[in-house]
PyMOL Python script that loads the backbone (N, CA, C, O; Angstrom):
from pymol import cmd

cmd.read_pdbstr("""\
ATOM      1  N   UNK A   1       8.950 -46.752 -47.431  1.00  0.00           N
ATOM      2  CA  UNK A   1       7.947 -45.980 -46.715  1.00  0.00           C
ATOM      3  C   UNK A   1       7.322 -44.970 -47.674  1.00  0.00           C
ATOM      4  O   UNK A   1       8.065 -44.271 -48.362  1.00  0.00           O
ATOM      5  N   UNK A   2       6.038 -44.858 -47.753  1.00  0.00           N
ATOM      6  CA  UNK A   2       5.465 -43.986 -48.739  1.00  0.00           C
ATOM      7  C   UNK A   2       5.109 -42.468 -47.905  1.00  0.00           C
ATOM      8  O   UNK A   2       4.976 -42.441 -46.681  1.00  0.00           O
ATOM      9  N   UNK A   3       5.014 -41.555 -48.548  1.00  0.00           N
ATOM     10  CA  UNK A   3       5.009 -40.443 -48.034  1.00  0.00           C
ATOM     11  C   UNK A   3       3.997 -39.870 -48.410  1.00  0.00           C
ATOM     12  O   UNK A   3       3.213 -40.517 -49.104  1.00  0.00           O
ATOM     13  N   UNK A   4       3.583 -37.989 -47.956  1.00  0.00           N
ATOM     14  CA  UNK A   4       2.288 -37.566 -48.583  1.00  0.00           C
ATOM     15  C   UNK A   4       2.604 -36.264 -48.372  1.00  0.00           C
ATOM     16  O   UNK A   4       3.316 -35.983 -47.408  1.00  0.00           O
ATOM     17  N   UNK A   5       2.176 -35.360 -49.149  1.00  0.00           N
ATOM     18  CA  UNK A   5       2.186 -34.370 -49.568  1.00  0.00           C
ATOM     19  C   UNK A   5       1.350 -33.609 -48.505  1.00  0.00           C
ATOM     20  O   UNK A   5       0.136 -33.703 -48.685  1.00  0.00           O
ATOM     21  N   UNK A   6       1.793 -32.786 -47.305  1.00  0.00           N
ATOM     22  CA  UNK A   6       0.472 -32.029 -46.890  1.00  0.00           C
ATOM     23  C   UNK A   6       0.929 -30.132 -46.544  1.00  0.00           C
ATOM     24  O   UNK A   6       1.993 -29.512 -46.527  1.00  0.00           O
ATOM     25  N   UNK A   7      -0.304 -29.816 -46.349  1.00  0.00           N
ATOM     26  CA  UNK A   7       0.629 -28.184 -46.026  1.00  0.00           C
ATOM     27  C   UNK A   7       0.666 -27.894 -45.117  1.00  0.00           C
ATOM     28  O   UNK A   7       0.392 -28.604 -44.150  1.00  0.00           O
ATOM     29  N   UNK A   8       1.070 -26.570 -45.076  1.00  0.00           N
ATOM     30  CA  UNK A   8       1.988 -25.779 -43.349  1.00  0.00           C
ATOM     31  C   UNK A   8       1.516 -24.445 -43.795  1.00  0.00           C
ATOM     32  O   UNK A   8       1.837 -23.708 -44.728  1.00  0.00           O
ATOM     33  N   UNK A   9       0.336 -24.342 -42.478  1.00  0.00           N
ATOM     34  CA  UNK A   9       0.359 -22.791 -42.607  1.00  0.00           C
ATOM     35  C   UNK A   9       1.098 -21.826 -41.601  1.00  0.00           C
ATOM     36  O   UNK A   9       0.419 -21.641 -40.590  1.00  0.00           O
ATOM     37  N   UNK A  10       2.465 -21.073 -41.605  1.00  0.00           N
ATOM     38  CA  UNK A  10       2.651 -20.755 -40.814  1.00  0.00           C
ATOM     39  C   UNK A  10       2.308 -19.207 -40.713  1.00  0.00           C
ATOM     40  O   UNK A  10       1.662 -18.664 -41.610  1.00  0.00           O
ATOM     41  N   UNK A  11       2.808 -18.432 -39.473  1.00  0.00           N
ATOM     42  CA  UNK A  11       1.809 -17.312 -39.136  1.00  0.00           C
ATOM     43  C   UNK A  11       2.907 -16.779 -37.839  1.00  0.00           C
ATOM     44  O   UNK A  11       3.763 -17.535 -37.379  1.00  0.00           O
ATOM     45  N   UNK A  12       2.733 -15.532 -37.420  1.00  0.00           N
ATOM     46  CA  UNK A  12       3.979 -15.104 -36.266  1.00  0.00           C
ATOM     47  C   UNK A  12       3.469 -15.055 -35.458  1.00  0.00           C
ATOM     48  O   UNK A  12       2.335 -15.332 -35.849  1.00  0.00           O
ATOM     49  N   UNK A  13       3.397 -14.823 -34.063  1.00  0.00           N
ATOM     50  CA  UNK A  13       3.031 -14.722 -33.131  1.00  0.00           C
ATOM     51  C   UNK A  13       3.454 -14.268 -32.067  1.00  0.00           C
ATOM     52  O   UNK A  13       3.597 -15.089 -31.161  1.00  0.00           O
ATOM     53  N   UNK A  14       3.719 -13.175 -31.856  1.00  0.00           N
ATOM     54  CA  UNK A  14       4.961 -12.421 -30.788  1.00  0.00           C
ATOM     55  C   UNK A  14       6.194 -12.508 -31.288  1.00  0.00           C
ATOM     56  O   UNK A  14       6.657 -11.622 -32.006  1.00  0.00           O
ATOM     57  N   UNK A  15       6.824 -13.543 -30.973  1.00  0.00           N
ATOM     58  CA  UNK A  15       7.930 -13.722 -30.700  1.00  0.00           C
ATOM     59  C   UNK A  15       7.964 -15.369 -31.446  1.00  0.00           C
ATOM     60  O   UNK A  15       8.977 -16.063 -31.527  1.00  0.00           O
ATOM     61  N   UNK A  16       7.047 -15.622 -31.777  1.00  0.00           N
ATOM     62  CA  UNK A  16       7.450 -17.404 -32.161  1.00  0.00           C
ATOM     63  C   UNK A  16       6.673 -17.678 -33.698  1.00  0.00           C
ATOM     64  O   UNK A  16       5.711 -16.970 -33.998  1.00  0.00           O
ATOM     65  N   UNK A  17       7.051 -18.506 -34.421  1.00  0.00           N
ATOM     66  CA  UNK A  17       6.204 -18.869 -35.253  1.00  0.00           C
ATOM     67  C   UNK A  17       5.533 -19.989 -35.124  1.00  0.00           C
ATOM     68  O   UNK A  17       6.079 -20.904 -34.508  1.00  0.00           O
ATOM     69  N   UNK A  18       4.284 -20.167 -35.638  1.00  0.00           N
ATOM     70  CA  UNK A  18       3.218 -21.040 -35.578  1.00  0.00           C
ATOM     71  C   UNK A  18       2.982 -21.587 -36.472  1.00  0.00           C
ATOM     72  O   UNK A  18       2.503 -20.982 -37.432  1.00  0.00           O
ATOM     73  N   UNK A  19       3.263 -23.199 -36.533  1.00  0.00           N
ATOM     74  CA  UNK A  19       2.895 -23.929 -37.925  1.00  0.00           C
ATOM     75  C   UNK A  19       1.597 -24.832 -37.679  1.00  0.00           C
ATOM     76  O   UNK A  19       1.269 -25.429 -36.654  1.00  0.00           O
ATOM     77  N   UNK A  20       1.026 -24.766 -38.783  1.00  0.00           N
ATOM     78  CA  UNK A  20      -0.528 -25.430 -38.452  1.00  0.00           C
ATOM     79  C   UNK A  20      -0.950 -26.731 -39.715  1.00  0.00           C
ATOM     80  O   UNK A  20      -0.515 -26.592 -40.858  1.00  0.00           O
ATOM     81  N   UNK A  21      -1.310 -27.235 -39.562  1.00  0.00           N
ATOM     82  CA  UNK A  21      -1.245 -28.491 -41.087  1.00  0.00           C
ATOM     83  C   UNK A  21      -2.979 -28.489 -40.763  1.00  0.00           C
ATOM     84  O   UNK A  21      -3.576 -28.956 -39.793  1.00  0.00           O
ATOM     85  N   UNK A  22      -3.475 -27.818 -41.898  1.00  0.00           N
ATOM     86  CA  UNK A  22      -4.964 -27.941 -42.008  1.00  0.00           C
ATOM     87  C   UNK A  22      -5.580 -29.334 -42.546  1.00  0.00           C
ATOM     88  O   UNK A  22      -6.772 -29.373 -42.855  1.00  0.00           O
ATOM     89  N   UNK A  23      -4.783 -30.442 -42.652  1.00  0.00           N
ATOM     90  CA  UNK A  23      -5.570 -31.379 -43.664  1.00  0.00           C
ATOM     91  C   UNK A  23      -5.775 -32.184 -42.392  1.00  0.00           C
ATOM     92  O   UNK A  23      -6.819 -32.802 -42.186  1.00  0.00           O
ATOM     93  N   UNK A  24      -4.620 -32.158 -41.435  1.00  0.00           N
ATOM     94  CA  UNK A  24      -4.734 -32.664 -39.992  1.00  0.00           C
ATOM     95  C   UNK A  24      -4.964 -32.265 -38.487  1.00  0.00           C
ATOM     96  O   UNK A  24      -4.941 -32.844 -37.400  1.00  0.00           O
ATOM     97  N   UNK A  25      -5.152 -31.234 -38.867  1.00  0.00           N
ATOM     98  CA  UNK A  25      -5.439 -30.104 -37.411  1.00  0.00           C
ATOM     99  C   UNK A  25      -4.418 -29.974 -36.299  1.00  0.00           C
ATOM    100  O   UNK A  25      -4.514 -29.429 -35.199  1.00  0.00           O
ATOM    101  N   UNK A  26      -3.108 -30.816 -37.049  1.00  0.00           N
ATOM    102  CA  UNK A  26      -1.527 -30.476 -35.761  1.00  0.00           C
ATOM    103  C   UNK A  26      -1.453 -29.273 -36.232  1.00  0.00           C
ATOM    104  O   UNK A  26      -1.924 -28.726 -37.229  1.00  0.00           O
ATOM    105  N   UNK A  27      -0.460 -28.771 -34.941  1.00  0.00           N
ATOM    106  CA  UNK A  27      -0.175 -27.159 -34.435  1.00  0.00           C
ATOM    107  C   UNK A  27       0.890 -27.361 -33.634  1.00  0.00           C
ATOM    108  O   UNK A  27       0.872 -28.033 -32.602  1.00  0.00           O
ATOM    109  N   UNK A  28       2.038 -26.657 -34.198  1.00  0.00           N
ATOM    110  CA  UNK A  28       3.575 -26.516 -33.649  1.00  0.00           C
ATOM    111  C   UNK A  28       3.824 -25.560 -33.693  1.00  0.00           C
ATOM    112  O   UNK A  28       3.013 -24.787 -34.202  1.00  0.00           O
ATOM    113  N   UNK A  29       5.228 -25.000 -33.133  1.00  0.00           N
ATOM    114  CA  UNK A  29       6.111 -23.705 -32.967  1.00  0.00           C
ATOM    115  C   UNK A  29       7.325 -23.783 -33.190  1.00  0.00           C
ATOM    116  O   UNK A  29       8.062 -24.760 -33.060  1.00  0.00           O
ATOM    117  N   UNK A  30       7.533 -22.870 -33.492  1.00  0.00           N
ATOM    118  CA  UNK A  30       8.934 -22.728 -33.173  1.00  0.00           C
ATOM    119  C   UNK A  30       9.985 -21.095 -33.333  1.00  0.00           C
ATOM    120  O   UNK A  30       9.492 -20.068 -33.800  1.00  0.00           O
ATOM    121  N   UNK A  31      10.978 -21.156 -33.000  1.00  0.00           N
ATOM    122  CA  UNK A  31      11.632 -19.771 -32.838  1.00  0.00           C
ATOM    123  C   UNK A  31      11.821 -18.757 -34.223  1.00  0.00           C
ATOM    124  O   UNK A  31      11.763 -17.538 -34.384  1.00  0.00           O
ATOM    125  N   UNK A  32      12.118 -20.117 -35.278  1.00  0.00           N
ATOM    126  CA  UNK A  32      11.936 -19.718 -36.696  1.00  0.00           C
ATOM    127  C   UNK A  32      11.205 -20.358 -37.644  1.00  0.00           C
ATOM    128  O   UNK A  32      10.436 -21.027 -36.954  1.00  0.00           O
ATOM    129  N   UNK A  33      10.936 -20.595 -38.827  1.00  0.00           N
ATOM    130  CA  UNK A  33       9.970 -20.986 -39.671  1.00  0.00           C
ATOM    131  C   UNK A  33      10.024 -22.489 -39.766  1.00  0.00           C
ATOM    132  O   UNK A  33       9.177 -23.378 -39.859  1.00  0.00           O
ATOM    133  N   UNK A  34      12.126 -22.406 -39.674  1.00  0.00           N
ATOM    134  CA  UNK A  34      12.321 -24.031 -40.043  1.00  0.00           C
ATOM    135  C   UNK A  34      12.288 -24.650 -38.974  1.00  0.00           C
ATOM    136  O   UNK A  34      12.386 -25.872 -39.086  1.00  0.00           O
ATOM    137  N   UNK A  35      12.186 -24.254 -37.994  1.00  0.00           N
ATOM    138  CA  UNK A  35      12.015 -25.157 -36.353  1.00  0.00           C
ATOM    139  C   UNK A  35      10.280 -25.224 -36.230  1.00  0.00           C
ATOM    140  O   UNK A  35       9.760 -26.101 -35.541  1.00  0.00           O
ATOM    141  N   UNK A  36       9.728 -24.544 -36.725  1.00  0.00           N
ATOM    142  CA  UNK A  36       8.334 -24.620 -36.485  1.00  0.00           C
ATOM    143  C   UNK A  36       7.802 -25.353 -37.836  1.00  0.00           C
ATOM    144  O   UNK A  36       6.598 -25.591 -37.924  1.00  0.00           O
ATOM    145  N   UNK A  37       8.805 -25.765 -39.033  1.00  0.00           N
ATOM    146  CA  UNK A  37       7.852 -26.589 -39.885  1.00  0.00           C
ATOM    147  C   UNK A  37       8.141 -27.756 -39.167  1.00  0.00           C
ATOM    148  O   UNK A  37       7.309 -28.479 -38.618  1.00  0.00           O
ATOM    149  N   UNK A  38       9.464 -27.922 -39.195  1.00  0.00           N
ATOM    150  CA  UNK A  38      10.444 -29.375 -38.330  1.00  0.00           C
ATOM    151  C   UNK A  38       9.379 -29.592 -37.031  1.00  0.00           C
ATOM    152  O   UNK A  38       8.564 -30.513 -36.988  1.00  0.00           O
ATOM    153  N   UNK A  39       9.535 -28.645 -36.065  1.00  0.00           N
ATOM    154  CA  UNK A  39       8.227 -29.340 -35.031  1.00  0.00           C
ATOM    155  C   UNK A  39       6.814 -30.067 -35.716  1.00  0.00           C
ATOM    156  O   UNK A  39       6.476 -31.178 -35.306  1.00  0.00           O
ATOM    157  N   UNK A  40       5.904 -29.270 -36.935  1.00  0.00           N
ATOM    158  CA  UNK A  40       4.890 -29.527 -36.749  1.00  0.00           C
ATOM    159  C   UNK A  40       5.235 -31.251 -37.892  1.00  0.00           C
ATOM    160  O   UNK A  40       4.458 -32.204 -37.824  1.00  0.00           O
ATOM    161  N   UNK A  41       6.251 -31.260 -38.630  1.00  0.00           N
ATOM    162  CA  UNK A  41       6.794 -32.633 -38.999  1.00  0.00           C
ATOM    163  C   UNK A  41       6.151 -33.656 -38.200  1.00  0.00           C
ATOM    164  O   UNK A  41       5.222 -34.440 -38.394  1.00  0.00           O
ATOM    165  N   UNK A  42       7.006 -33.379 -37.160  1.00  0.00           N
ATOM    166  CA  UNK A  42       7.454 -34.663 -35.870  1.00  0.00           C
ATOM    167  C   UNK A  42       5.733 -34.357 -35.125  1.00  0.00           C
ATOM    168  O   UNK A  42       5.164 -35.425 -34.904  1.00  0.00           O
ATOM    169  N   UNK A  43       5.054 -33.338 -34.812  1.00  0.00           N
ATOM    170  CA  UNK A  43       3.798 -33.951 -34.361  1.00  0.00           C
ATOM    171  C   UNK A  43       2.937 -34.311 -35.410  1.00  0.00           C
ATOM    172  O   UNK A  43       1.939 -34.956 -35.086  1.00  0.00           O
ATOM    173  N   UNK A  44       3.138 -33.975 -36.868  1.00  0.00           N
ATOM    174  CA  UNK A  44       2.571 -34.807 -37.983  1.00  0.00           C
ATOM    175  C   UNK A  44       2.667 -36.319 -37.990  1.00  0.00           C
ATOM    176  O   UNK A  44       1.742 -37.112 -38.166  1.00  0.00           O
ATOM    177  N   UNK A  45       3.819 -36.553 -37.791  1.00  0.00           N
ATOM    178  CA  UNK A  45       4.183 -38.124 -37.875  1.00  0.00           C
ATOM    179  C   UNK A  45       3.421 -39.217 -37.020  1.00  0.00           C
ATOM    180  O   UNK A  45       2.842 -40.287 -37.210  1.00  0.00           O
ATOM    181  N   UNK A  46       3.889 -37.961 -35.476  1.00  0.00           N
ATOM    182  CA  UNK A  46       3.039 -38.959 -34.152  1.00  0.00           C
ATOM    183  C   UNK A  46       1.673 -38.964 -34.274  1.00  0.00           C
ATOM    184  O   UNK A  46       1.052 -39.912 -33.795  1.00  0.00           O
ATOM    185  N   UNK A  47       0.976 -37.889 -34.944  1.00  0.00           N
ATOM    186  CA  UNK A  47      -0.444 -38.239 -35.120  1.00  0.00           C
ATOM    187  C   UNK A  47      -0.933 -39.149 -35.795  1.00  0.00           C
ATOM    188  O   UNK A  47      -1.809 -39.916 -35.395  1.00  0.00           O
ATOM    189  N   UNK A  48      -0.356 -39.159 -37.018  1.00  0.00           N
ATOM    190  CA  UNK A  48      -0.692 -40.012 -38.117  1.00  0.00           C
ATOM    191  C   UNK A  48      -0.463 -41.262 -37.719  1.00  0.00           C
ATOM    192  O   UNK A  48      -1.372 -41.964 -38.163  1.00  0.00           O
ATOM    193  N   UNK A  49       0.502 -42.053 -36.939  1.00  0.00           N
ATOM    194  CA  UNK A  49       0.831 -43.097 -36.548  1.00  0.00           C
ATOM    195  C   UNK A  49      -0.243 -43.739 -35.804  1.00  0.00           C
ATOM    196  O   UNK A  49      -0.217 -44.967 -35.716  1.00  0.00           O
ATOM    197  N   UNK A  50      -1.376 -42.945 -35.144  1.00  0.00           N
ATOM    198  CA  UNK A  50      -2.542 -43.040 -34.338  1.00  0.00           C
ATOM    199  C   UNK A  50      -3.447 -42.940 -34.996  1.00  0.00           C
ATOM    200  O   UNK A  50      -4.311 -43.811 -34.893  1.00  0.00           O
ATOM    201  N   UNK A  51      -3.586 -42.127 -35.701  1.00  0.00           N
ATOM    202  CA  UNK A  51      -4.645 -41.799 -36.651  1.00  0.00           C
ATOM    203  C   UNK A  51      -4.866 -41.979 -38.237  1.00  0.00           C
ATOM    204  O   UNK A  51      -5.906 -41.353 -38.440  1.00  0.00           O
ATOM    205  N   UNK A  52      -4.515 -42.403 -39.220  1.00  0.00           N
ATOM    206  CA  UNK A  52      -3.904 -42.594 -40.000  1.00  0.00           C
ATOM    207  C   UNK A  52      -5.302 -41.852 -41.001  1.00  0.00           C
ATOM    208  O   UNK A  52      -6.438 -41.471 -40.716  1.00  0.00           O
ATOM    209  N   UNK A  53      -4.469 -41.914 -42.290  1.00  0.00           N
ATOM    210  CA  UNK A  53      -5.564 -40.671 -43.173  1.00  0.00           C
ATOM    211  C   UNK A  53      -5.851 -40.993 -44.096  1.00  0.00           C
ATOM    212  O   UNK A  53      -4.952 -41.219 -44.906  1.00  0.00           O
ATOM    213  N   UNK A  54      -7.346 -41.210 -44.527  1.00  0.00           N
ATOM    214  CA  UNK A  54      -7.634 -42.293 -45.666  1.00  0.00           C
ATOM    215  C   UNK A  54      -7.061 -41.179 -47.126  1.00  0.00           C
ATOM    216  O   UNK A  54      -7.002 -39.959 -46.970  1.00  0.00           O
ATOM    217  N   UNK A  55      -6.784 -41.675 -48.114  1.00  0.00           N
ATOM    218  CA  UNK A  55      -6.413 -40.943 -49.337  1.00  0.00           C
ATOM    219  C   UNK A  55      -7.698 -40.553 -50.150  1.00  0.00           C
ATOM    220  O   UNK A  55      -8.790 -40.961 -50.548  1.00  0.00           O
ATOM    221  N   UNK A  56      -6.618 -39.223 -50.122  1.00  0.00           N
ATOM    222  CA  UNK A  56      -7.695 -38.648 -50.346  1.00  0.00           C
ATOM    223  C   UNK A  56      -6.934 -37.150 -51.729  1.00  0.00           C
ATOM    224  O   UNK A  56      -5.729 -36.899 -51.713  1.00  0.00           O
ATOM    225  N   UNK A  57      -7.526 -36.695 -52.339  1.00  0.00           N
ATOM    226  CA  UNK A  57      -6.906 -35.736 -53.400  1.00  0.00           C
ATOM    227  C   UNK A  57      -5.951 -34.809 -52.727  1.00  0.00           C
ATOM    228  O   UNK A  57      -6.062 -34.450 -51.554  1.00  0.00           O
ATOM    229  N   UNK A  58      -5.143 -34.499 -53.426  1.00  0.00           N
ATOM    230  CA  UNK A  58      -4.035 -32.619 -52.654  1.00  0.00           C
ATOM    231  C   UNK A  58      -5.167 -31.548 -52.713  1.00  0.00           C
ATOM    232  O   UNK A  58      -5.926 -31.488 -53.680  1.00  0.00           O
ATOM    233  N   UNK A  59      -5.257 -30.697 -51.633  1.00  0.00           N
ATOM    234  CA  UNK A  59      -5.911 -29.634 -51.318  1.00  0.00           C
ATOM    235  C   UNK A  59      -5.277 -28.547 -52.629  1.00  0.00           C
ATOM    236  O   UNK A  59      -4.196 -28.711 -53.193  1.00  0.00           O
ATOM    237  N   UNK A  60      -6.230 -27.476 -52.899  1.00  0.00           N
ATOM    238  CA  UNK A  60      -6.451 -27.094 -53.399  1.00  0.00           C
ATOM    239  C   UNK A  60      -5.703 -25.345 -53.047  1.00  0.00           C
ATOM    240  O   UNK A  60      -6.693 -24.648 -53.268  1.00  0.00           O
ATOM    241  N   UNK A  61      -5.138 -24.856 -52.848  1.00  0.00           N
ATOM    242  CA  UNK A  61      -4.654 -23.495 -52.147  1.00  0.00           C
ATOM    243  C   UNK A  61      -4.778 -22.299 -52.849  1.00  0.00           C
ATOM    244  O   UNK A  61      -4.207 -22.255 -53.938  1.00  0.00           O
ATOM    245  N   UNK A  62      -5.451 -21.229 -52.438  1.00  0.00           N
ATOM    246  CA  UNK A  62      -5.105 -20.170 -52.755  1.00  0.00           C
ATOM    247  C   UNK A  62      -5.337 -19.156 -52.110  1.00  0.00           C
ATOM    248  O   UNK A  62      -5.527 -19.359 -50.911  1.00  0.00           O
ATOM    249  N   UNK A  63      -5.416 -17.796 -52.561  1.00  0.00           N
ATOM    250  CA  UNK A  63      -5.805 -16.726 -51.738  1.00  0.00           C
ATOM    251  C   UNK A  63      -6.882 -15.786 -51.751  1.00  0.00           C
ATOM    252  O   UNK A  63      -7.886 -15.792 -52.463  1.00  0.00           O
ATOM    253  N   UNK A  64      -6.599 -15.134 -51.037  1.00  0.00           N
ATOM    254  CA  UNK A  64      -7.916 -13.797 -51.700  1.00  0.00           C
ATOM    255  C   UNK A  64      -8.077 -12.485 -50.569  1.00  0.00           C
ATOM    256  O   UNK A  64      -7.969 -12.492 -49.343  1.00  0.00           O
ATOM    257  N   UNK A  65      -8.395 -11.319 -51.569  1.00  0.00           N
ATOM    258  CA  UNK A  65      -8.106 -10.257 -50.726  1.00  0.00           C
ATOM    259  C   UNK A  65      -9.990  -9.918 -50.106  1.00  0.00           C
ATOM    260  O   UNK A  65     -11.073 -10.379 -50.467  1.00  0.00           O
ATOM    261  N   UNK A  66      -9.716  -9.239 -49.398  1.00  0.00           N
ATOM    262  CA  UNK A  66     -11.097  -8.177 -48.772  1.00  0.00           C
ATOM    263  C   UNK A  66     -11.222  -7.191 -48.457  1.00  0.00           C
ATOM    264  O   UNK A  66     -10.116  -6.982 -47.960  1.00  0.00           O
ATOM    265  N   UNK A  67     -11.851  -6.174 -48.321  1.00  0.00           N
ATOM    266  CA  UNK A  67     -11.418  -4.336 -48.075  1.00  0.00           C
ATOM    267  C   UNK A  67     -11.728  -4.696 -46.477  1.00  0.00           C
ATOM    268  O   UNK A  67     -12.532  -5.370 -45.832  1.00  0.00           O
ATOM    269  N   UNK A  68     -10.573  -3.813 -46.244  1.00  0.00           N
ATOM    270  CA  UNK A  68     -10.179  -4.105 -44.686  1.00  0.00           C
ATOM    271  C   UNK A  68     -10.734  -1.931 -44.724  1.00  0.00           C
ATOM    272  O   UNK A  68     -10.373  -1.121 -45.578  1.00  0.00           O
ATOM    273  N   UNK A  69     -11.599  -1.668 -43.550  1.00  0.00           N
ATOM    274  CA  UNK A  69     -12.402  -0.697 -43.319  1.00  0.00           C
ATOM    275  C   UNK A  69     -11.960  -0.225 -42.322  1.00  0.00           C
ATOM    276  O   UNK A  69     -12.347  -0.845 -41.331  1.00  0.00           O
ATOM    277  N   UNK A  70     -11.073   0.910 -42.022  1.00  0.00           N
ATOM    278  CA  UNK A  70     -10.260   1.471 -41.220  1.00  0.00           C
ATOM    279  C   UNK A  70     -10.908   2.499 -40.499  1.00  0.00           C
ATOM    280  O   UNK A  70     -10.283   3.161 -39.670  1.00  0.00           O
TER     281      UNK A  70
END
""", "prot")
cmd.dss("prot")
cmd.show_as("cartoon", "prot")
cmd.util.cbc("prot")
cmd.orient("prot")
């Protein structure tokens, strides 16, 4: 089975964390980081199984700041 490289943006949210995979637009949770990558895994998988994703290059990541005006 061949595999693919994709990312996890996660983020907090009250009480839960939120994992998001931008290359595919799934969105999971979970109580901690590793239950919410592990969820958005398993709805990665089921999507892709439906949808499947032509190949394509690894995204590119980085960051960047902005003056936040208080």
């Amino acid at each position: 089975m061949d595999t693919r490289t994709l990312t996890a943006v996660i983020h907090r949210e009250e009480d839960m964390y939120v994992a998001d995979c931008p290359e595919v637009g799934t969105v999971s949770q979970g109580d901690t980081v590793e239950e919410a990558i592990e969820n958005l895994k398993e709805a990665t998988e089921l999507y892709l199984e439906e949808f499947p994703l032509p190949e394509t290059e690894k995204p590119f990541l980085t960051v960047f700041e902005v003056p936040v005006h208080a």
